[in-house]
C-alpha positions as CSV (number, residue, x, y, z in Angstrom):
1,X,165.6,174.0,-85.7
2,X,166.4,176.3,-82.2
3,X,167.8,173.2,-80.5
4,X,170.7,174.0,-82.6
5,X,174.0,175.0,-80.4
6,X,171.4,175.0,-77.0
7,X,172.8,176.1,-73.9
8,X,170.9,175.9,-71.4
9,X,170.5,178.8,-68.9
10,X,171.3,176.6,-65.7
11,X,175.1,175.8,-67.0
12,X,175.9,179.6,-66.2
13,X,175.1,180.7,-62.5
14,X,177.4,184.0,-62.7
15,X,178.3,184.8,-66.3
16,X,180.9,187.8,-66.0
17,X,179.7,191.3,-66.6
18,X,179.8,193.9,-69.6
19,X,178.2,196.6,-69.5
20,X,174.6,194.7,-71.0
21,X,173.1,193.4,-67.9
22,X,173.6,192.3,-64.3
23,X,174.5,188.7,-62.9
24,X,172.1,186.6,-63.9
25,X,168.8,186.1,-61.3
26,X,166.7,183.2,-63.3
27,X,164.7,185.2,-66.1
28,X,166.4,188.6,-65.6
29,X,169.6,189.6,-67.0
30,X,168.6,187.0,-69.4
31,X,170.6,188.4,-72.3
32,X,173.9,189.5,-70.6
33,X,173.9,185.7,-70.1
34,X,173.0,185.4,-73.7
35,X,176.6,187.5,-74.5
36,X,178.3,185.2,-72.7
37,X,177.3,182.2,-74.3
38,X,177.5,182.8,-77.7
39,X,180.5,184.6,-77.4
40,X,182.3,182.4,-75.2
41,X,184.0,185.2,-73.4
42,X,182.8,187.8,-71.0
43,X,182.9,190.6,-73.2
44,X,184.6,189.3,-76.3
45,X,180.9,190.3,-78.3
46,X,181.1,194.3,-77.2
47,X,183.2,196.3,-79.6
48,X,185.8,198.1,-77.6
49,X,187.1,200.0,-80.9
50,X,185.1,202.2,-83.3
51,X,182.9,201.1,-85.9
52,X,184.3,202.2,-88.5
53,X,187.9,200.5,-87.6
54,X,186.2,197.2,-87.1
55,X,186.0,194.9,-90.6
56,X,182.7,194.9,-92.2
57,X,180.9,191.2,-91.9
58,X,180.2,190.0,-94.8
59,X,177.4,191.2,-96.7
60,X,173.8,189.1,-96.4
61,X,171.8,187.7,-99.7
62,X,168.5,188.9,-99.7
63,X,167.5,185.7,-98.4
64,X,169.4,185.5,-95.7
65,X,168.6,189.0,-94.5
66,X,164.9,187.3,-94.5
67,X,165.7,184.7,-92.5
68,X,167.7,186.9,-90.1
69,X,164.8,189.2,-89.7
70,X,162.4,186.3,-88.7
71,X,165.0,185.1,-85.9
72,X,165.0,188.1,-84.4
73,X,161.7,189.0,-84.8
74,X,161.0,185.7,-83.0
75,X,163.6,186.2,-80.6
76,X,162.2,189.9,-79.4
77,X,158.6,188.3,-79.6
78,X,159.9,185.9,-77.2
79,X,161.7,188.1,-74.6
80,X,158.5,190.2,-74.8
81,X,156.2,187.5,-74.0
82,X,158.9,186.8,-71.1
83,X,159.3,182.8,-72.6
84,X,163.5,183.2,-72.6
85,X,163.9,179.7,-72.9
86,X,162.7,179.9,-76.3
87,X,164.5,183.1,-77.1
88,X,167.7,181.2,-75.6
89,X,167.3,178.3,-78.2
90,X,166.4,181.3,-81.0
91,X,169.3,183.3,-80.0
92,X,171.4,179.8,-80.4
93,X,170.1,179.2,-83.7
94,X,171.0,183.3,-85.2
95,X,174.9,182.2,-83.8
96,X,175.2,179.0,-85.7
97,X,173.8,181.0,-89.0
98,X,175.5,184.2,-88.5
99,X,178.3,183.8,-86.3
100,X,180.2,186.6,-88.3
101,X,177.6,189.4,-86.8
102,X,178.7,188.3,-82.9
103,X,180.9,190.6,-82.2
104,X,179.6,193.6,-84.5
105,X,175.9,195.1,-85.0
106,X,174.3,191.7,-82.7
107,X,176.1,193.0,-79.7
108,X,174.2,196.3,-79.4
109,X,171.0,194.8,-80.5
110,X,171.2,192.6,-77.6
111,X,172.7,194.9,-75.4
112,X,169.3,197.1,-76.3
113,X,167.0,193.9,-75.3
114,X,169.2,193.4,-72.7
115,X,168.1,197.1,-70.9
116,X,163.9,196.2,-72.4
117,X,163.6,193.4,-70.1
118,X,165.3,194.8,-67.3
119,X,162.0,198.2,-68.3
120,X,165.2,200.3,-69.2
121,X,163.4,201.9,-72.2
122,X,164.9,204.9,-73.0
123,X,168.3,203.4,-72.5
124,X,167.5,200.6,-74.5
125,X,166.7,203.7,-77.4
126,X,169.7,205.0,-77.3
127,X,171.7,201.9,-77.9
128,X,169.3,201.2,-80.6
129,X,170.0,204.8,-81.8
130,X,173.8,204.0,-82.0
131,X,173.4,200.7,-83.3
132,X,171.9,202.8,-86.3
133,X,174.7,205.6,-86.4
134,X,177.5,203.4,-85.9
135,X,176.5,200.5,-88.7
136,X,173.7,202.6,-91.4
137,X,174.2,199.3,-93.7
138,X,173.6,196.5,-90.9
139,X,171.0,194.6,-91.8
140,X,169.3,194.8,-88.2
141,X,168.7,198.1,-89.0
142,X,164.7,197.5,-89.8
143,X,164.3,195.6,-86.3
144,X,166.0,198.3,-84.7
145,X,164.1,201.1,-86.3
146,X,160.5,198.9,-85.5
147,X,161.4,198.9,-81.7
148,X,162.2,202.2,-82.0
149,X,158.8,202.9,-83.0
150,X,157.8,200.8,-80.0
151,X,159.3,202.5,-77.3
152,X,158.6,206.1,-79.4
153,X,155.3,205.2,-79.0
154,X,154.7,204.0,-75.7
155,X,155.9,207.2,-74.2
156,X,153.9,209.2,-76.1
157,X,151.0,206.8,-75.0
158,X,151.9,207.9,-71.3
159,X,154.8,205.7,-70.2
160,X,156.9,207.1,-67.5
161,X,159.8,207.8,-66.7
162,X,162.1,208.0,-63.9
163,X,163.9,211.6,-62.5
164,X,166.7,211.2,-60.2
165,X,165.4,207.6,-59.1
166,X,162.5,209.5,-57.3
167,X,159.8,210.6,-59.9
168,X,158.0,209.1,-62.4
169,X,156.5,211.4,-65.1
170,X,155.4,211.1,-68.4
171,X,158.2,211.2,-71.4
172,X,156.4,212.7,-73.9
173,X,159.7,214.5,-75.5
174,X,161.4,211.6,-74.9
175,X,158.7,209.7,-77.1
176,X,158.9,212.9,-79.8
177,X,162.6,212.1,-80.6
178,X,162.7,208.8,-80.7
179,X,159.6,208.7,-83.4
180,X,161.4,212.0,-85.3
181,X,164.8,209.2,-85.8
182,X,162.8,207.2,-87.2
183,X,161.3,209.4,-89.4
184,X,164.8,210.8,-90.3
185,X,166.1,206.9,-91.0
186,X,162.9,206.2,-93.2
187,X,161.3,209.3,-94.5
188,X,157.7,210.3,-95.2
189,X,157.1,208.5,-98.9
190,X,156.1,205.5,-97.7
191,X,152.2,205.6,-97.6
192,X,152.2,202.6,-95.2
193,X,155.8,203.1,-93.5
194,X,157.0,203.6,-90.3
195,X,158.4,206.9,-90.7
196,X,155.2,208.7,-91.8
197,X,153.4,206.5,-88.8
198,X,155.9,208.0,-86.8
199,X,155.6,211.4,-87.9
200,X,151.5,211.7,-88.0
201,X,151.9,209.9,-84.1
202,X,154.5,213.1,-83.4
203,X,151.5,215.8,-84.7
204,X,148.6,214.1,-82.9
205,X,150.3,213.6,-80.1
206,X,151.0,217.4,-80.0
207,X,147.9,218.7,-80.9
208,X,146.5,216.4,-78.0
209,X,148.5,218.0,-75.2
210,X,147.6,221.2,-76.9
211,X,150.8,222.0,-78.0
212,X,149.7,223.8,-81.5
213,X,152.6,225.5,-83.0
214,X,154.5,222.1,-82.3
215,X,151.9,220.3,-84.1
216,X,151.6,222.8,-87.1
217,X,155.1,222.5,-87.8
218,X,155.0,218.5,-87.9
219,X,152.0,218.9,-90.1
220,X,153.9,221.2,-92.2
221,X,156.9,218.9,-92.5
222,X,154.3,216.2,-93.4
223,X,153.2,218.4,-96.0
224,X,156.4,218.8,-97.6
225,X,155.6,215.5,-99.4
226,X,151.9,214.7,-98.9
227,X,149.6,217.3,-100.4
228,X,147.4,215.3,-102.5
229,X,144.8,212.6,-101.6
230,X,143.9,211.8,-97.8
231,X,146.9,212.5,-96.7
232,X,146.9,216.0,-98.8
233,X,143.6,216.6,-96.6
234,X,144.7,215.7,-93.5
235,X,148.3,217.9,-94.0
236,X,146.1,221.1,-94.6
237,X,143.2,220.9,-92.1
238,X,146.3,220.2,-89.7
239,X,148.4,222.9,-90.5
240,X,145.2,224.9,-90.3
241,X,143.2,224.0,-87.0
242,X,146.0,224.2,-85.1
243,X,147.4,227.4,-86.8
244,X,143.9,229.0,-85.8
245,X,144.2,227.1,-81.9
246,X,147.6,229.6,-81.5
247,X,145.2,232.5,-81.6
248,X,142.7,230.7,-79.9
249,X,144.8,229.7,-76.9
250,X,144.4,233.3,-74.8
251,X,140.9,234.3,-73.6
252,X,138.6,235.8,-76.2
253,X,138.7,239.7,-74.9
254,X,142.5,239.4,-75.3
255,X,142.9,237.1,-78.6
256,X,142.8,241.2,-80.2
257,X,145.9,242.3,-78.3
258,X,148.0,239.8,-80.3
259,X,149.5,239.2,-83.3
260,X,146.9,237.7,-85.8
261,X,149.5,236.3,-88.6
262,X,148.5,232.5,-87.3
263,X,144.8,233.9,-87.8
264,X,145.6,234.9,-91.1
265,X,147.6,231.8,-91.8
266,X,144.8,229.7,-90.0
267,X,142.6,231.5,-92.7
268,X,144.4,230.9,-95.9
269,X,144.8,227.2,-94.9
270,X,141.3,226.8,-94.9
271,X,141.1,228.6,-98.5
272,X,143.3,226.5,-100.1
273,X,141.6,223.3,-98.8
274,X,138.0,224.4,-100.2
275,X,140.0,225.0,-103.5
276,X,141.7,222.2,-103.2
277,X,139.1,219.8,-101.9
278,X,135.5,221.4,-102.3
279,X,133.6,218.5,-101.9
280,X,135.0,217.6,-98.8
281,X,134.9,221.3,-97.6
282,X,131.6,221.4,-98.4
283,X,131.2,218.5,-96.0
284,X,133.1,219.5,-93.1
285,X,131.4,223.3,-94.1
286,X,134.4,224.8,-94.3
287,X,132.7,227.7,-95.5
288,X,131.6,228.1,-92.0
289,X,134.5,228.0,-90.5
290,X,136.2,231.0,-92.8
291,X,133.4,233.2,-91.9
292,X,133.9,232.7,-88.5
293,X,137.6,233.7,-88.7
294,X,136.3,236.5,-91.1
295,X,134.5,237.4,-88.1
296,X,137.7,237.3,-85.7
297,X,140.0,238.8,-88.3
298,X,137.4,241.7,-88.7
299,X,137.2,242.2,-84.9
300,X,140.8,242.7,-84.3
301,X,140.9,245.5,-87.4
302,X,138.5,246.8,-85.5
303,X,139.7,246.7,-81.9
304,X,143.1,248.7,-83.7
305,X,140.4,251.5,-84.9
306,X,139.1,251.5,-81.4
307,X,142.3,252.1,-79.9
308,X,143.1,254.9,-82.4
309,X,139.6,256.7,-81.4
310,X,140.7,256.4,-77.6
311,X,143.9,258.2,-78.0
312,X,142.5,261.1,-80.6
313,X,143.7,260.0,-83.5
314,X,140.6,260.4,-85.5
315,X,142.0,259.8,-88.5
316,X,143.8,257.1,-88.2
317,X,140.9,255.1,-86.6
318,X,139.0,255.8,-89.3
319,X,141.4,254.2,-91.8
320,X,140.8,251.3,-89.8
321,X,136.7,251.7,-89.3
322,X,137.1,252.1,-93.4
323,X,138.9,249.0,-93.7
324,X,136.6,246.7,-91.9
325,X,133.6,248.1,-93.7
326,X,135.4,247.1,-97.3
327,X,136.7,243.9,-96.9
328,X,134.4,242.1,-94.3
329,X,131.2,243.9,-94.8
330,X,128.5,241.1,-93.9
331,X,130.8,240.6,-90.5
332,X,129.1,241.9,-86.7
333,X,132.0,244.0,-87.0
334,X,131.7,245.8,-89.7
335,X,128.4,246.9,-88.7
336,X,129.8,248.4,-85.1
337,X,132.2,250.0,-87.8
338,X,130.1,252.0,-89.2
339,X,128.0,252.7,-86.2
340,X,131.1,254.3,-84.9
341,X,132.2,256.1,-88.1
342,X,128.3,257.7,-88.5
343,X,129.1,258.8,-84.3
344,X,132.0,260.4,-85.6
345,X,130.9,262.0,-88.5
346,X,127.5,263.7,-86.5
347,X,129.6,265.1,-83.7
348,X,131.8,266.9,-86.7
Protein backbone atom coordinates (compact mmCIF):
# COMPACT_ATOMS: atom_id res chain seq x y z
CA UNK A 1 0.00 0.00 0.00
CA UNK A 2 3.24 2.53 0.97
CA UNK A 3 4.66 1.90 -2.53
CA UNK A 4 2.11 4.38 -3.48
CA UNK A 5 3.67 7.85 -5.00
CA UNK A 6 7.46 6.33 -3.71
CA UNK A 7 10.24 8.49 -4.11
CA UNK A 8 13.07 7.26 -3.35
CA UNK A 9 15.63 9.16 -1.10
CA UNK A 10 18.63 8.81 -3.64
CA UNK A 11 16.67 11.07 -6.56
CA UNK A 12 17.29 14.17 -4.14
CA UNK A 13 21.05 14.76 -3.21
CA UNK A 14 20.45 18.59 -2.01
CA UNK A 15 16.72 19.24 -1.55
CA UNK A 16 16.49 23.14 -0.87
CA UNK A 17 16.13 24.35 2.67
CA UNK A 18 13.18 25.67 4.91
CA UNK A 19 13.54 26.15 8.04
CA UNK A 20 12.72 21.98 8.94
CA UNK A 21 16.02 20.51 8.52
CA UNK A 22 19.48 20.66 7.03
CA UNK A 23 20.67 19.35 3.46
CA UNK A 24 20.22 15.96 3.43
CA UNK A 25 23.28 13.53 4.81
CA UNK A 26 21.76 9.85 4.11
CA UNK A 27 19.29 9.17 7.15
CA UNK A 28 19.49 12.68 8.70
CA UNK A 29 17.56 15.53 7.64
CA UNK A 30 15.33 12.83 6.49
CA UNK A 31 12.20 14.85 6.64
CA UNK A 32 13.28 18.31 5.28
CA UNK A 33 13.76 15.96 2.28
CA UNK A 34 10.40 14.54 2.99
CA UNK A 35 8.90 18.51 2.53
CA UNK A 36 10.39 18.61 -0.52
CA UNK A 37 9.08 15.76 -2.07
CA UNK A 38 5.61 15.76 -1.41
CA UNK A 39 5.36 19.25 -1.90
CA UNK A 40 7.27 19.54 -4.95
CA UNK A 41 8.73 22.90 -4.03
CA UNK A 42 11.24 23.91 -1.55
CA UNK A 43 9.09 25.45 0.86
CA UNK A 44 5.72 25.44 -0.88
CA UNK A 45 4.40 23.00 2.45
CA UNK A 46 5.46 25.84 5.23
CA UNK A 47 2.70 28.36 5.77
CA UNK A 48 4.17 31.76 5.39
CA UNK A 49 0.67 33.50 6.38
CA UNK A 50 -1.30 33.01 9.61
CA UNK A 51 -3.52 30.27 10.38
CA UNK A 52 -6.30 31.66 10.67
CA UNK A 53 -6.09 33.42 6.98
CA UNK A 54 -5.28 30.16 5.42
CA UNK A 55 -8.59 28.05 4.13
CA UNK A 56 -9.65 25.25 6.33
CA UNK A 57 -9.01 21.60 4.62
CA UNK A 58 -11.69 19.90 4.41
CA UNK A 59 -13.12 18.22 7.24
CA UNK A 60 -12.11 14.22 7.81
CA UNK A 61 -14.99 11.39 8.32
CA UNK A 62 -14.39 9.63 11.35
CA UNK A 63 -12.90 7.00 9.27
CA UNK A 64 -10.62 8.71 7.66
CA UNK A 65 -9.32 10.50 10.80
CA UNK A 66 -8.67 6.57 11.75
CA UNK A 67 -6.86 5.84 9.04
CA UNK A 68 -4.81 9.09 9.22
CA UNK A 69 -3.89 8.40 12.69
CA UNK A 70 -2.48 4.83 11.91
CA UNK A 71 -0.21 6.52 9.01
CA UNK A 72 1.22 8.60 11.18
CA UNK A 73 1.47 6.58 14.05
CA UNK A 74 3.41 4.22 11.68
CA UNK A 75 5.28 6.83 10.18
CA UNK A 76 6.72 8.27 13.82
CA UNK A 77 7.16 4.50 14.79
CA UNK A 78 9.32 4.30 11.88
CA UNK A 79 11.48 7.45 12.24
CA UNK A 80 11.89 6.35 15.85
CA UNK A 81 13.11 2.97 15.10
CA UNK A 82 15.40 5.04 12.56
CA UNK A 83 13.88 2.53 9.36
CA UNK A 84 13.22 5.99 7.04
CA UNK A 85 12.78 4.09 4.13
CA UNK A 86 9.73 2.86 5.41
CA UNK A 87 8.59 6.11 6.88
CA UNK A 88 9.45 7.58 3.24
CA UNK A 89 6.99 5.08 1.53
CA UNK A 90 4.43 5.85 4.70
CA UNK A 91 4.86 9.46 4.31
CA UNK A 92 4.14 8.85 0.36
CA UNK A 93 1.08 7.03 1.06
CA UNK A 94 -0.53 10.01 3.82
CA UNK A 95 0.15 12.51 0.41
CA UNK A 96 -1.77 10.53 -2.08
CA UNK A 97 -4.75 10.17 0.73
CA UNK A 98 -4.58 13.57 2.10
CA UNK A 99 -2.93 15.80 -0.14
CA UNK A 100 -5.32 18.71 1.04
CA UNK A 101 -3.32 18.72 4.65
CA UNK A 102 0.26 19.44 2.72
CA UNK A 103 0.56 22.64 2.99
CA UNK A 104 -1.52 23.20 6.42
CA UNK A 105 -1.34 21.21 9.93
CA UNK A 106 1.26 18.19 8.02
CA UNK A 107 3.88 20.84 7.67
CA UNK A 108 4.47 21.53 11.31
CA UNK A 109 4.00 17.95 12.24
CA UNK A 110 6.83 17.14 10.14
CA UNK A 111 8.74 20.07 10.76
CA UNK A 112 8.45 18.67 14.68
CA UNK A 113 9.78 15.07 13.53
CA UNK A 114 11.97 16.80 11.51
CA UNK A 115 13.93 18.54 14.84
CA UNK A 116 13.18 14.57 16.84
CA UNK A 117 15.51 12.89 14.61
CA UNK A 118 18.01 15.49 14.42
CA UNK A 119 17.60 15.00 19.18
CA UNK A 120 16.14 18.62 18.87
CA UNK A 121 13.50 17.76 21.61
CA UNK A 122 12.44 20.79 23.10
CA UNK A 123 12.29 22.40 19.78
CA UNK A 124 10.48 19.77 18.32
CA UNK A 125 7.81 20.69 21.54
CA UNK A 126 7.27 23.79 20.65
CA UNK A 127 6.39 23.39 17.08
CA UNK A 128 4.19 20.71 18.34
CA UNK A 129 2.84 23.31 20.81
CA UNK A 130 1.97 25.72 17.84
CA UNK A 131 0.80 23.11 15.72
CA UNK A 132 -1.88 22.80 18.56
CA UNK A 133 -2.55 26.71 19.04
CA UNK A 134 -2.57 27.55 15.52
CA UNK A 135 -5.07 24.62 14.20
CA UNK A 136 -7.28 23.38 17.88
CA UNK A 137 -9.65 21.37 15.18
CA UNK A 138 -6.76 19.52 13.17
CA UNK A 139 -7.12 16.22 13.31
CA UNK A 140 -3.30 15.55 14.12
CA UNK A 141 -4.01 17.02 17.21
CA UNK A 142 -4.04 13.53 19.21
CA UNK A 143 -0.57 12.54 17.69
CA UNK A 144 0.75 15.80 18.55
CA UNK A 145 -0.53 15.79 22.08
CA UNK A 146 0.92 11.81 22.49
CA UNK A 147 4.48 13.01 21.49
CA UNK A 148 4.01 15.61 23.65
CA UNK A 149 3.67 13.35 26.39
CA UNK A 150 6.79 11.65 25.06
CA UNK A 151 9.14 14.31 25.22
CA UNK A 152 7.20 15.73 28.62
CA UNK A 153 8.21 12.73 29.87
CA UNK A 154 11.57 11.98 28.95
CA UNK A 155 12.76 15.17 30.60
CA UNK A 156 11.25 14.56 33.60
CA UNK A 157 12.91 11.00 33.44
CA UNK A 158 16.33 12.93 33.27
CA UNK A 159 16.97 13.91 29.64
CA UNK A 160 19.20 16.76 29.15
CA UNK A 161 19.45 19.50 27.82
CA UNK A 162 21.85 21.84 26.28
CA UNK A 163 22.86 25.64 27.81
CA UNK A 164 24.64 27.89 25.53
CA UNK A 165 25.94 24.80 23.39
CA UNK A 166 28.21 24.07 26.47
CA UNK A 167 26.18 22.28 29.21
CA UNK A 168 24.00 19.56 29.47
CA UNK A 169 21.63 19.49 32.47
CA UNK A 170 18.53 18.07 33.32
CA UNK A 171 15.17 19.85 31.97
CA UNK A 172 12.96 19.01 34.57
CA UNK A 173 10.84 22.44 34.08
CA UNK A 174 11.12 21.98 30.67
CA UNK A 175 9.47 18.45 31.07
CA UNK A 176 6.75 20.22 33.75
CA UNK A 177 5.32 22.44 30.96
CA UNK A 178 5.23 20.41 28.31
CA UNK A 179 3.08 17.58 30.52
CA UNK A 180 0.87 20.71 32.11
CA UNK A 181 -0.16 21.52 27.89
CA UNK A 182 -1.25 18.56 27.71
CA UNK A 183 -3.15 18.44 30.56
CA UNK A 184 -4.58 21.88 29.65
CA UNK A 185 -5.50 20.32 25.82
CA UNK A 186 -7.10 17.13 27.46
CA UNK A 187 -8.13 17.66 31.09
CA UNK A 188 -8.17 15.49 34.15
CA UNK A 189 -11.72 13.27 33.53
CA UNK A 190 -10.35 10.81 31.68
CA UNK A 191 -9.57 8.00 34.15
CA UNK A 192 -7.12 6.44 31.57
CA UNK A 193 -6.15 9.75 29.52
CA UNK A 194 -3.18 11.41 28.83
CA UNK A 195 -3.82 14.50 30.62
CA UNK A 196 -4.37 13.01 34.07
CA UNK A 197 -1.08 10.69 33.22
CA UNK A 198 0.41 13.81 32.53
CA UNK A 199 -0.61 15.61 35.49
CA UNK A 200 0.00 12.59 38.32
CA UNK A 201 3.73 12.35 36.18
CA UNK A 202 3.98 16.43 37.06
CA UNK A 203 3.21 15.71 41.14
CA UNK A 204 5.50 12.69 41.39
CA UNK A 205 7.93 14.02 39.69
CA UNK A 206 7.89 16.97 42.21
CA UNK A 207 7.54 15.31 45.18
CA UNK A 208 10.67 13.17 44.03
CA UNK A 209 13.05 16.16 43.71
CA UNK A 210 11.57 17.22 46.90
CA UNK A 211 9.89 20.02 45.65
CA UNK A 212 6.69 19.79 48.14
CA UNK A 213 4.62 22.84 47.76
CA UNK A 214 5.02 22.27 43.87
CA UNK A 215 3.75 18.92 44.37
CA UNK A 216 0.84 19.80 46.78
CA UNK A 217 -0.47 22.21 44.47
CA UNK A 218 -0.59 19.58 41.36
CA UNK A 219 -2.24 17.26 43.85
CA UNK A 220 -4.64 19.81 44.62
CA UNK A 221 -5.45 20.63 41.06
CA UNK A 222 -5.86 16.83 40.69
CA UNK A 223 -8.20 17.02 43.29
CA UNK A 224 -10.41 19.45 41.78
CA UNK A 225 -12.00 16.54 39.93
CA UNK A 226 -10.86 13.24 41.52
CA UNK A 227 -11.91 12.95 45.22
CA UNK A 228 -13.58 9.68 45.18
CA UNK A 229 -12.22 6.13 44.64
CA UNK A 230 -8.26 5.50 44.13
CA UNK A 231 -7.73 8.36 42.73
CA UNK A 232 -9.81 10.27 45.61
CA UNK A 233 -7.06 8.40 47.93
CA UNK A 234 -4.22 9.16 46.20
CA UNK A 235 -5.37 13.21 45.81
CA UNK A 236 -5.59 13.48 49.69
CA UNK A 237 -2.58 11.46 51.03
CA UNK A 238 -0.83 13.80 48.32
CA UNK A 239 -1.95 16.95 49.21
CA UNK A 240 -1.24 15.82 52.75
CA UNK A 241 2.36 14.18 52.96
CA UNK A 242 3.80 16.73 51.13
CA UNK A 243 1.84 19.55 52.97
CA UNK A 244 3.38 17.99 56.25
CA UNK A 245 7.24 17.59 54.18
CA UNK A 246 7.02 21.83 53.88
CA UNK A 247 7.25 21.77 57.66
CA UNK A 248 9.44 18.99 57.66
CA UNK A 249 12.00 20.41 55.29
CA UNK A 250 14.12 22.66 58.04
CA UNK A 251 15.88 20.84 60.88
CA UNK A 252 13.74 19.58 63.78
CA UNK A 253 15.05 22.29 66.60
CA UNK A 254 13.92 25.00 64.04
CA UNK A 255 10.61 23.39 62.39
CA UNK A 256 9.02 25.60 65.78
CA UNK A 257 10.34 28.98 64.46
CA UNK A 258 8.08 28.70 61.49
CA UNK A 259 4.86 29.05 60.43
CA UNK A 260 2.78 25.76 61.10
CA UNK A 261 -0.42 26.46 58.73
CA UNK A 262 1.13 23.50 56.22
CA UNK A 263 1.29 21.50 59.64
CA UNK A 264 -2.19 22.33 60.33
CA UNK A 265 -3.17 21.74 56.72
CA UNK A 266 -0.89 18.49 56.67
CA UNK A 267 -3.20 17.61 59.73
CA UNK A 268 -6.59 18.19 58.48
CA UNK A 269 -5.73 16.24 55.22
CA UNK A 270 -5.03 13.31 57.12
CA UNK A 271 -8.63 13.85 59.05
CA UNK A 272 -10.52 13.94 56.19
CA UNK A 273 -8.88 10.81 54.65
CA UNK A 274 -9.69 8.58 57.81
CA UNK A 275 -13.24 10.00 57.44
CA UNK A 276 -13.23 9.61 54.13
CA UNK A 277 -11.53 6.27 53.83
CA UNK A 278 -11.29 4.50 57.34
CA UNK A 279 -10.51 1.25 56.13
CA UNK A 280 -7.72 2.23 54.24
CA UNK A 281 -6.51 4.62 57.07
CA UNK A 282 -6.74 2.00 59.30
CA UNK A 283 -4.30 0.23 57.01
CA UNK A 284 -1.81 2.75 56.28
CA UNK A 285 -2.45 3.73 60.42
CA UNK A 286 -3.25 6.88 59.74
CA UNK A 287 -4.08 7.27 63.23
CA UNK A 288 -0.51 7.15 63.85
CA UNK A 289 0.52 9.51 61.79
CA UNK A 290 -2.12 12.38 63.31
CA UNK A 291 -0.68 11.76 66.71
CA UNK A 292 2.50 12.31 65.64
CA UNK A 293 1.63 15.73 64.06
CA UNK A 294 -0.48 16.16 67.35
CA UNK A 295 2.79 15.83 68.80
CA UNK A 296 4.60 18.52 66.52
CA UNK A 297 1.63 20.86 66.47
CA UNK A 298 1.62 20.62 70.46
CA UNK A 299 5.39 21.33 70.55
CA UNK A 300 5.39 24.53 68.66
CA UNK A 301 2.29 25.87 71.10
CA UNK A 302 4.58 25.17 73.41
CA UNK A 303 7.87 26.56 72.17
CA UNK A 304 5.52 30.11 71.83
CA UNK A 305 4.79 29.68 75.77
CA UNK A 306 8.43 29.12 76.19
CA UNK A 307 9.34 32.17 74.54
CA UNK A 308 6.73 34.17 76.51
CA UNK A 309 8.35 32.73 79.94
CA UNK A 310 11.87 34.00 78.58
CA UNK A 311 10.93 37.53 78.10
CA UNK A 312 8.58 37.88 81.47
CA UNK A 313 5.51 37.70 80.13
CA UNK A 314 4.07 35.32 82.68
CA UNK A 315 0.96 35.55 81.64
CA UNK A 316 0.93 35.28 78.36
CA UNK A 317 3.01 32.07 78.45
CA UNK A 318 0.67 30.61 80.48
CA UNK A 319 -2.20 31.07 78.01
CA UNK A 320 -0.09 29.12 75.96
CA UNK A 321 1.09 26.30 78.71
CA UNK A 322 -2.96 26.30 79.23
CA UNK A 323 -3.54 25.65 75.72
CA UNK A 324 -1.36 22.73 75.16
CA UNK A 325 -2.63 21.04 78.32
CA UNK A 326 -6.49 21.29 76.85
CA UNK A 327 -6.35 20.33 73.44
CA UNK A 328 -3.28 17.80 73.23
CA UNK A 329 -3.30 16.35 76.64
CA UNK A 330 -1.85 12.75 76.02
CA UNK A 331 1.02 14.64 73.89
CA UNK A 332 5.07 14.72 75.56
CA UNK A 333 4.23 18.20 75.42
CA UNK A 334 1.68 18.75 77.29
CA UNK A 335 3.25 17.00 80.08
CA UNK A 336 6.54 19.53 79.93
CA UNK A 337 3.41 22.00 80.03
CA UNK A 338 2.37 21.50 83.04
CA UNK A 339 5.69 20.74 84.60
CA UNK A 340 6.39 24.33 83.71
CA UNK A 341 3.05 25.85 84.77
CA UNK A 342 3.32 23.77 88.47
CA UNK A 343 7.37 25.74 88.41
CA UNK A 344 5.50 28.72 87.98
CA UNK A 345 2.84 28.51 90.20
CA UNK A 346 5.45 27.18 93.43
CA UNK A 347 7.86 30.10 92.95
CA UNK A 348 4.47 32.54 93.25
Amino acid sequence: MYNAGFVSLRTVNNPLGCGAGLILKQLFGFITLALFVIGGTSCALLPKKKPDLMPPHRVLSEKEVEELHAHVEAFQFHLDHKRYRDAEQVLAAIRLEFPQMLALDLAPLLKAEDYLTRNKWLKAAKVYEGLLEDYPDSPLKDPALKRLYKIGSAFLDGRKKSVLRLFRVRGYAEGTEILDVVTDELGLEDPNGMGLRAALAVAQSHEKREQHEDAYLKWLEISTVWQSGNLGQQTLLGMARNKWAVYNTPSPKRRALFDGTSLKAARSYYDRFSTTFPEKAEELRIAEVIAEIDEQIAHKELAIGRYYRRTGKKQAANIYYDMVIANWPDTEAAQEARTRVATVDSHE
